[in-house]
N, C-alpha and C positions, 0 to 999 in steps of 0.2 A: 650625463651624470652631473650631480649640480656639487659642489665645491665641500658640502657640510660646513663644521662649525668653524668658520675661517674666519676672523678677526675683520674688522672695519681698514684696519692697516694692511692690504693688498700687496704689499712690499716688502712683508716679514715670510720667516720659512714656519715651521713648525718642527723642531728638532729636539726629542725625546727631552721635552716639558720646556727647552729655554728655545727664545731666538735668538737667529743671527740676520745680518743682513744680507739681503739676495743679494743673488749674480747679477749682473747685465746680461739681460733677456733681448733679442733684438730681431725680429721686428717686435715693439711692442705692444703689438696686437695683429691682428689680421681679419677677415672676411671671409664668411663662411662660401658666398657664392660670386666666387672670382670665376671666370675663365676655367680653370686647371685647379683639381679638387686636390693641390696638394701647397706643402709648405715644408721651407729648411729654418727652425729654429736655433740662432746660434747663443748658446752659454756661454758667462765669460767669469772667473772669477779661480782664484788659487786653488788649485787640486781638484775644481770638478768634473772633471775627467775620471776621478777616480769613481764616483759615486755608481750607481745603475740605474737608467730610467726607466718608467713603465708608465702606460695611460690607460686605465682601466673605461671603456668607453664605449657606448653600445656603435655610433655610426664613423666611429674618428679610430685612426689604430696609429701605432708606431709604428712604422714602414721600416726603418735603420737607423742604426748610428751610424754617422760616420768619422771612419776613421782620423786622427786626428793626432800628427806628432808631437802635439803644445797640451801637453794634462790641465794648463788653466782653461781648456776648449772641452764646452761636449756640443756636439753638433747632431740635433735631431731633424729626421725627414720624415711628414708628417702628410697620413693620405685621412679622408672619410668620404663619407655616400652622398649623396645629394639629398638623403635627406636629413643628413646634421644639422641641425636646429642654429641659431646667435645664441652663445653662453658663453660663461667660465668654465673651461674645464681643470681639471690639475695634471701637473705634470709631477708624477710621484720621485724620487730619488734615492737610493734606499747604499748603505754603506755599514757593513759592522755592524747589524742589526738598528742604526738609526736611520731614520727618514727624515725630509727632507718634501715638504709640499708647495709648487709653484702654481700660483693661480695664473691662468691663460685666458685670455676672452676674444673670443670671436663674434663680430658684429656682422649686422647686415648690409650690402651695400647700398648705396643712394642711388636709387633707381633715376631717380629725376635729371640726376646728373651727367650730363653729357658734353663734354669740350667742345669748344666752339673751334679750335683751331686754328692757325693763319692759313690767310687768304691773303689775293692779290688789292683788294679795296684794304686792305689795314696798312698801319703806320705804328712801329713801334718805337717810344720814347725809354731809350737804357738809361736806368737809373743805378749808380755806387749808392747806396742805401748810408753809409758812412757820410758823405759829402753832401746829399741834401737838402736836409731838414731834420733838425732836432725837434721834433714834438716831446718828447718826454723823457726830461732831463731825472727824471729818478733811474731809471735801468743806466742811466751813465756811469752808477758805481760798480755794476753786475762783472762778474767774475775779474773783481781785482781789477776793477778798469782802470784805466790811465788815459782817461779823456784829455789834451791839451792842442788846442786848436792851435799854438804857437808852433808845433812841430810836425812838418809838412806829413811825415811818415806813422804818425799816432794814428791812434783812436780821437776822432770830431766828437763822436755823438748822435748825428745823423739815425733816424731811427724808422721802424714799419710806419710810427704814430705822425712823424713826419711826412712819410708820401703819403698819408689818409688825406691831412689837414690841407692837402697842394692839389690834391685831384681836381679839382676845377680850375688851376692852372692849365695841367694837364691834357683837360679836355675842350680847354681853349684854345688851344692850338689845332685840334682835330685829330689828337692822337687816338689811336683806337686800342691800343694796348698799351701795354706797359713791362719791359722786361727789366727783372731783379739781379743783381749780382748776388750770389750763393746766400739764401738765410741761416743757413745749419748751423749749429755751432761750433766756435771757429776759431780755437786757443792754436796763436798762431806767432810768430815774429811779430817785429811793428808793422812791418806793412800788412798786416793780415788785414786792414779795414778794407780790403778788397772783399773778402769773404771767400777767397781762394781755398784759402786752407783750414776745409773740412774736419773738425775733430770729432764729427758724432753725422751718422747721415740721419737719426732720428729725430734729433731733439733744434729746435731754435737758438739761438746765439741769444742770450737773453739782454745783450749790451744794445742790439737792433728791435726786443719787444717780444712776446708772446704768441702762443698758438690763435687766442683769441682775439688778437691785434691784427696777425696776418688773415682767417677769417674776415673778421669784418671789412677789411680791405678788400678782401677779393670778392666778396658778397658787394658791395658796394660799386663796386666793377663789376661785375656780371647786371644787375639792378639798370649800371646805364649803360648798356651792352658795349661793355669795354672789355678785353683782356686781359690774363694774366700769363706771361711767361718767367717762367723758373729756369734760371742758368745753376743748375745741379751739380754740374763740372764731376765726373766721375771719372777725368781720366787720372789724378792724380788724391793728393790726403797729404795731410798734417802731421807733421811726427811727432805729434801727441795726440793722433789718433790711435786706439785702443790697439789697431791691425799693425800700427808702426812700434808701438810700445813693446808689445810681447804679439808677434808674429803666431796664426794658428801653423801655420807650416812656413819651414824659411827658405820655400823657393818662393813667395809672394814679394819677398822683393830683391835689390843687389845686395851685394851687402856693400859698396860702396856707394850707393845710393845713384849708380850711372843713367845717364837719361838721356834721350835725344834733342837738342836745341836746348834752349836753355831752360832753368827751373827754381822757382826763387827761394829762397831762402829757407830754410821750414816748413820744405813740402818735401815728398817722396812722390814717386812714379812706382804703380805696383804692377806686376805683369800678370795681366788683364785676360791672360789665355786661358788661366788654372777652373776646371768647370767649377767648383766649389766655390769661389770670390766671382764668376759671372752670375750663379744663382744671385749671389749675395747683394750684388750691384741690383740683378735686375728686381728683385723684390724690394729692395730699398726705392726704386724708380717707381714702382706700381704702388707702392705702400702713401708715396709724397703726393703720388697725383691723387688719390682717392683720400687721402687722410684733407688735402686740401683743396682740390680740386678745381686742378691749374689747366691751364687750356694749349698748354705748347711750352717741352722739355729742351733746353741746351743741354745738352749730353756733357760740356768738355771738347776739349782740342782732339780731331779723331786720328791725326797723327800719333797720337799718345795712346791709342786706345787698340788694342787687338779686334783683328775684324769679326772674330768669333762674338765678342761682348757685344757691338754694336748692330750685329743680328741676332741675336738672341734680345737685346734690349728692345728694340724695333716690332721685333715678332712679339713678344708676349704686351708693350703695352700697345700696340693695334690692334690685337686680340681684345683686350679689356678694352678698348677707350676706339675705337677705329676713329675718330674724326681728329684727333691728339694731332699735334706737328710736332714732332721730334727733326732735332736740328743740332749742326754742333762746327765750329771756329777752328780755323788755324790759328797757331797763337804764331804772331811774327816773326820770330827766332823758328820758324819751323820750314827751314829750307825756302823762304819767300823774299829772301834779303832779291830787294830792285835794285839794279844799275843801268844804265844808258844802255849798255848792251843787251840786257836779258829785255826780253817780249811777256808784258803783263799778261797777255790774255790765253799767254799759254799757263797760268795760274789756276784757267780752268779747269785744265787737265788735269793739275798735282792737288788738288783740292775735292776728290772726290774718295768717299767711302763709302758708298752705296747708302745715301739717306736722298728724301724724298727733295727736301729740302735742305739749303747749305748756303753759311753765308760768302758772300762774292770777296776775297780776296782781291781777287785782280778788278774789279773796280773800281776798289779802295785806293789801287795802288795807280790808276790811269787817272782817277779825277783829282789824288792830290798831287800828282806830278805835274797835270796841265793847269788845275787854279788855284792853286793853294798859294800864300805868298810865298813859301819855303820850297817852293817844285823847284824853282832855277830850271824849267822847262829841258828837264831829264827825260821826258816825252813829248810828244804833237799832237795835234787834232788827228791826225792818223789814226794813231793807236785806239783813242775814245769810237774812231769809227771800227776799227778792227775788232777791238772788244765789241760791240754790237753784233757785230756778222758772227762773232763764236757763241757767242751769249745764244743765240738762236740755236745754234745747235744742241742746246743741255736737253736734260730730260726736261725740263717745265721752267723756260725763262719766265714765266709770272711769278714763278715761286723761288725763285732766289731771292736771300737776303742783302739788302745793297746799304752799303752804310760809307762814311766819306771820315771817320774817324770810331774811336771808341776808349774804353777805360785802359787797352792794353797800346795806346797808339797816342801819337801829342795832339795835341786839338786841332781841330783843321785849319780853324780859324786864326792868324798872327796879328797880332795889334802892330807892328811894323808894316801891315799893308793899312794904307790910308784912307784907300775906295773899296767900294764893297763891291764891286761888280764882278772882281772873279769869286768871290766867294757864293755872290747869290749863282752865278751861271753852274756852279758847282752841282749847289743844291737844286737848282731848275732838272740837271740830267737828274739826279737822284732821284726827286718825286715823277719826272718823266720817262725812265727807262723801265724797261719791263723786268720788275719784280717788286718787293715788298724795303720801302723804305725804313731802317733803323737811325734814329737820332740819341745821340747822346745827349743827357740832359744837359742844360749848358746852353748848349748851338744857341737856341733862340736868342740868349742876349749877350752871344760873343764872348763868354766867359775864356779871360784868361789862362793859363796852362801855367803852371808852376816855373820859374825861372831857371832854377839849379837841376829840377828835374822832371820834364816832359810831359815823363810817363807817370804821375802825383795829381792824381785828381783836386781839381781846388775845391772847397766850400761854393754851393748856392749859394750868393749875397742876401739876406733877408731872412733865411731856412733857419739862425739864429735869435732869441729874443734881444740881443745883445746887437746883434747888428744895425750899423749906423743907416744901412741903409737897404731898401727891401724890394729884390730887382723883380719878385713875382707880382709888383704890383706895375701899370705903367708910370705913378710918380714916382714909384723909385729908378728908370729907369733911365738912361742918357738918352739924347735925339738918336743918335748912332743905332745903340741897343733895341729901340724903339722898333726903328727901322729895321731890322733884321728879324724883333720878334712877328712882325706885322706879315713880313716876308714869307717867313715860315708856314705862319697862320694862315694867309690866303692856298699860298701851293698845298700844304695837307688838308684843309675843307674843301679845295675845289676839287684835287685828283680823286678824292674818295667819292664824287658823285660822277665823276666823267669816265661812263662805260671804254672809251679809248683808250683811256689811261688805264683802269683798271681788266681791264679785260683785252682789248686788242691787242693787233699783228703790230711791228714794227716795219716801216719802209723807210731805208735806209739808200742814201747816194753818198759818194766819195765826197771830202771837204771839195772845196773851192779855195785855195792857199789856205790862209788860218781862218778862214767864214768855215761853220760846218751846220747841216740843217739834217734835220730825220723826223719821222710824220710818224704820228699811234692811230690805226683805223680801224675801226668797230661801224660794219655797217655805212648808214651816210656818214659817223660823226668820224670828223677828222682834227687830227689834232698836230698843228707846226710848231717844233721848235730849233729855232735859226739864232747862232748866236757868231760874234766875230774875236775869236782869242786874243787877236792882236790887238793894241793898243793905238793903233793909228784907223781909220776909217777904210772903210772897203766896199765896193761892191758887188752885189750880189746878184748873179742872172737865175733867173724867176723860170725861163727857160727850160735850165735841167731839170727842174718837178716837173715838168709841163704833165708826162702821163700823169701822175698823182691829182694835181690839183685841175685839171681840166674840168668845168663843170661848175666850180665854186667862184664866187664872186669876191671877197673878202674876205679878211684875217684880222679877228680883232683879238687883241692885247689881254689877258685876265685881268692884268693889273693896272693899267692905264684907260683901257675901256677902247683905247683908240683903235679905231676901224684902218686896214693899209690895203690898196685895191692890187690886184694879183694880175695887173696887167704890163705890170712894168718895170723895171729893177726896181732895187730896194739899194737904199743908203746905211751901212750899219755903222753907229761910233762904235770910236775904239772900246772894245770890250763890251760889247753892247750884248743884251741876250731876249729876244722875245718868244713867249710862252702864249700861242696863238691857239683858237678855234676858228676855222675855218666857217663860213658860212656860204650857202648860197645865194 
């Protein structure tokens, strides 16, 4: 049934000859042929609970209200036929003999559209959208901003139009994706320029840009078949989000706002069990992927999250999208605190909630302990081997996430260490172990970490018009910087064409004191890497591979070219790390 004589203003009601302004409609809109011909609309505004709804409709009917303790709530559940048409319908609402007409529109969906996914050949580079790159210093004013780059916990400015303008950065490194910190919008504490705290799951934070801004981005991404992943973060919300504000029912949260691990400032934790708030999440999930049509969802910390939500979220968008990668983090306060005593790789274990894919905690927590400068070698090469031999036994070690820092963690990198060589042997396991590298942006040119606090993302050098100086470029960059971005650059374009890497078994032997070596093999192509922890030289008996490398004649270097014959020990300096293909 088509709408009648409904104004050009979509936004107004029609109530006995005056308007008023609508409720908060949300989702606000939907899709005639999803998966599941049905839909929960929820209303939000002072006393419309009290009103009556009806939808006069030949293929679409009103299923229920449901129930609902908070009168600012009407909550409809909403079924039709397969063969309901794309329209506006109206949702009538009728009170004291006035009425009350809300237009609805139902589109069709993008048939064309299909996620591409992560895979074991991608590289994700995490980008804080806040920290950088300001392309478009007008939404800097947007909701009362308080842009000030001099205060580490503000708002930068950093924006969508920013990572547009940097993509060829991006893709010069040989990143194949790209994951966002939360876009939604996000009236939050100061530190909210994380994008943590969600105050609307529909709408954009318009301080970071537009529907049209994210769009073109991701189109532009897909065009050079790059990725896009959405960090959604659904296990928590903003307490100036609508659901914190005025509660539809006040079992959704504590009321002392109690939570497990910690929770920062101006967020809530909502209890994730209630069926009414899992619809709600999971239509707000399937609503993002289709509305933008993203390739791979971060869920949120699934510590945080009820196990019911995280199946039900799971199950309906592989239903709609089957090739999606849904994925989701422990956040560090979440029972992961390392000491010399605790065993990283039992990390594996406490880090599971039944998703396909999950990012690696524990060896996060083994390769900054054994390279990082700030490890004070709190573990050994042991552990880095130990972790391997559990890492085999997950459901899909290609498909783990392996990352060596990120936005909730200090940077890996210390400007206090003065050689780079445990920091590249770092990253050598990273792009070499079996699953899916994540980089935080930064890495490549050793950005910094805030002094007074860690965990404070700094400014990209350059991502400002204002900045002296422009490190996405190589003359803006130091020798050091250089060097590392160079680093980066060869190990992400070369692992992304090396079936071993991307696809092979690992074969793994115990270190040899602090020397540790483990081989990736797909078919003939083999792939060595031997590196020595220690800081004094060592050698290395060629011996214990012998089954593995039997057959092959040499090992050459990716990054040296240099050929090492496989007949005879090897000399490693101190801290040395090579990143070999075997040949015959």
């Amino acid at each position: 049934m088509k709408t009648g004589l409904i104004s050009a203003f979509l936004f107004m009601f029609i109530l006995n000859g005056f308007s008023q302004t609508h409720p908060m409609v949300e989702p606000p809109h939907w899709w005639t042929n999803m998966p599941t011909y049905e839909l929960m609309i929820t209303l939000h505004q002072e006393q419309i609970g009290e009103w009556t709804p009806s939808i006069h409709e030949k293929s679409l009917r009103l299923k229920e209200v449901i129930p609902c303790s908070n009168p600012n709530y009407l909550i409809l559940s909403l079924n039709w036929d397969a063969t309901f048409k794309p329209s506006t319908i109206t949702i009538q609402l009728a009170k004291n003999g006035q009425i009350m007409e809300i237009p609805y529109t139902f589109n069709a969906r993008d048939r064309t559209f299909k996620p591409a996914g992560l895979e074991s050949s991608d590289a994700i580079y995490r980008i804080t959208t806040d920290r950088f790159a300001n392309g478009d210093s007008e939404n800097d004013r947007a909701l009362q901003g308080n842009v000030n780059r001099k205060d580490p916990q503000a708002r930068h400015g950093g924006d969508l139009k920013g990572v547009l303008d940097q993509l060829e950065h991006i893709r010069s490194l040989g990143m194949t994706a790209i994951q966002l910190d939360p876009v939604q919008k996000n009236e939050g504490a100061e530190t909210s320029y994380n994008g943590k705290q969600i105050s609307s799951h529909f709408e954009l934070d318009p301080r970071i840009g537009d529907s049209i801004t994210y769009r073109r981005l991701i189109q532009k991404l897909h065009r050079q078949n790059m990725k896009i992943v959405q960090n959604a973060n659904f296990s928590t919300v903003s307490i100036n989000h609508h659901f914190s504000l005025d509660p539809p029912f006040p079992s959704w949260f504590d009321a002392e706002n109690k939570a497990s691990g910690r929770l920062e400032i101006g967020m809530r934790q909502w209890h994730s069990s209630d069926p009414v708030l899992i619809n709600y999440i999971t239509q707000a999930s399937l609503w993002i992927m289709e509305e933008y049509h993203l390739d791979a969802i971060r869920l949120g910390s699934c510590s945080r999250m009820d196990p019911s939500l995280v199946e039900q979220l799971t199950k309906q968008l592989t239903l709609a999208y089957p090739a999606v990668t849904i994925f989701s983090e422990k956040e560090p306060a979440d029972d992961l605190e390392f000491s010399s005593q605790s065993k990283p790789f039992d990390l594996l274990k406490k880090n599971d909630c039944g998703l396909q894919i999950q990012s690696n905690d524990a060896f996060q927590q083994v390769v900054n302990q054994l390279f990082s400068a700030t490890g004070e070698q709190l573990t050994t090469v042991q552990n880095l081997y130990q972790w391997m031999i559990e890492n085999e036994k997950q459901k899909d070690p290609n498909g783990s996430i392996l990352f060596v820092d990120n936005a909730l963690l200090p940077r890996y990198y210390d400007p206090k260490d003065k050689k780079l060589e445990k920091w590249k042997m770092g990253l050598a396991v990273l792009a070499t172990s079996r699953g899916i590298p994540s980089i935080n942006a930064g890495t490549e040119i050793l950005i910094k970490q805030n002094k007074r606090n860690p965990l404070i993302q700094q400014d990209f050098p350059g991502g400002w018009n204002k900045d002296r100086k422009n490190k996405f470029t190589k003359k803006g960059r130091k020798k050091k910087e250089e060097e590392a971005f160079r680093y980066i650059q060869r190990l992400i374009t070369w692992r992304a064409k090396n079936q071993a890497i991307i696809r092979g078994t690992l074969v793994a032997y115990p270190p040899q004191d602090a020397a540790y070596s483990y081989f990736r093999r797909y078919g003939e192509q083999l792939v060595m890497v031997t590196m020595n922890t220690d800081t004094k030289s060592q050698s290395v008996n060629l011996e214990a591979w012998m089954n593995t490398i039997r057959g092959y004649r040499t090992a050459r270097d990716i990054f040296s070219g240099i050929e090492y014959p496989l007949s005879s020990k090897w000399e490693l300096q101190g801290l040395e790390c090579r990143v070999l293909e075997l040949e015959r």
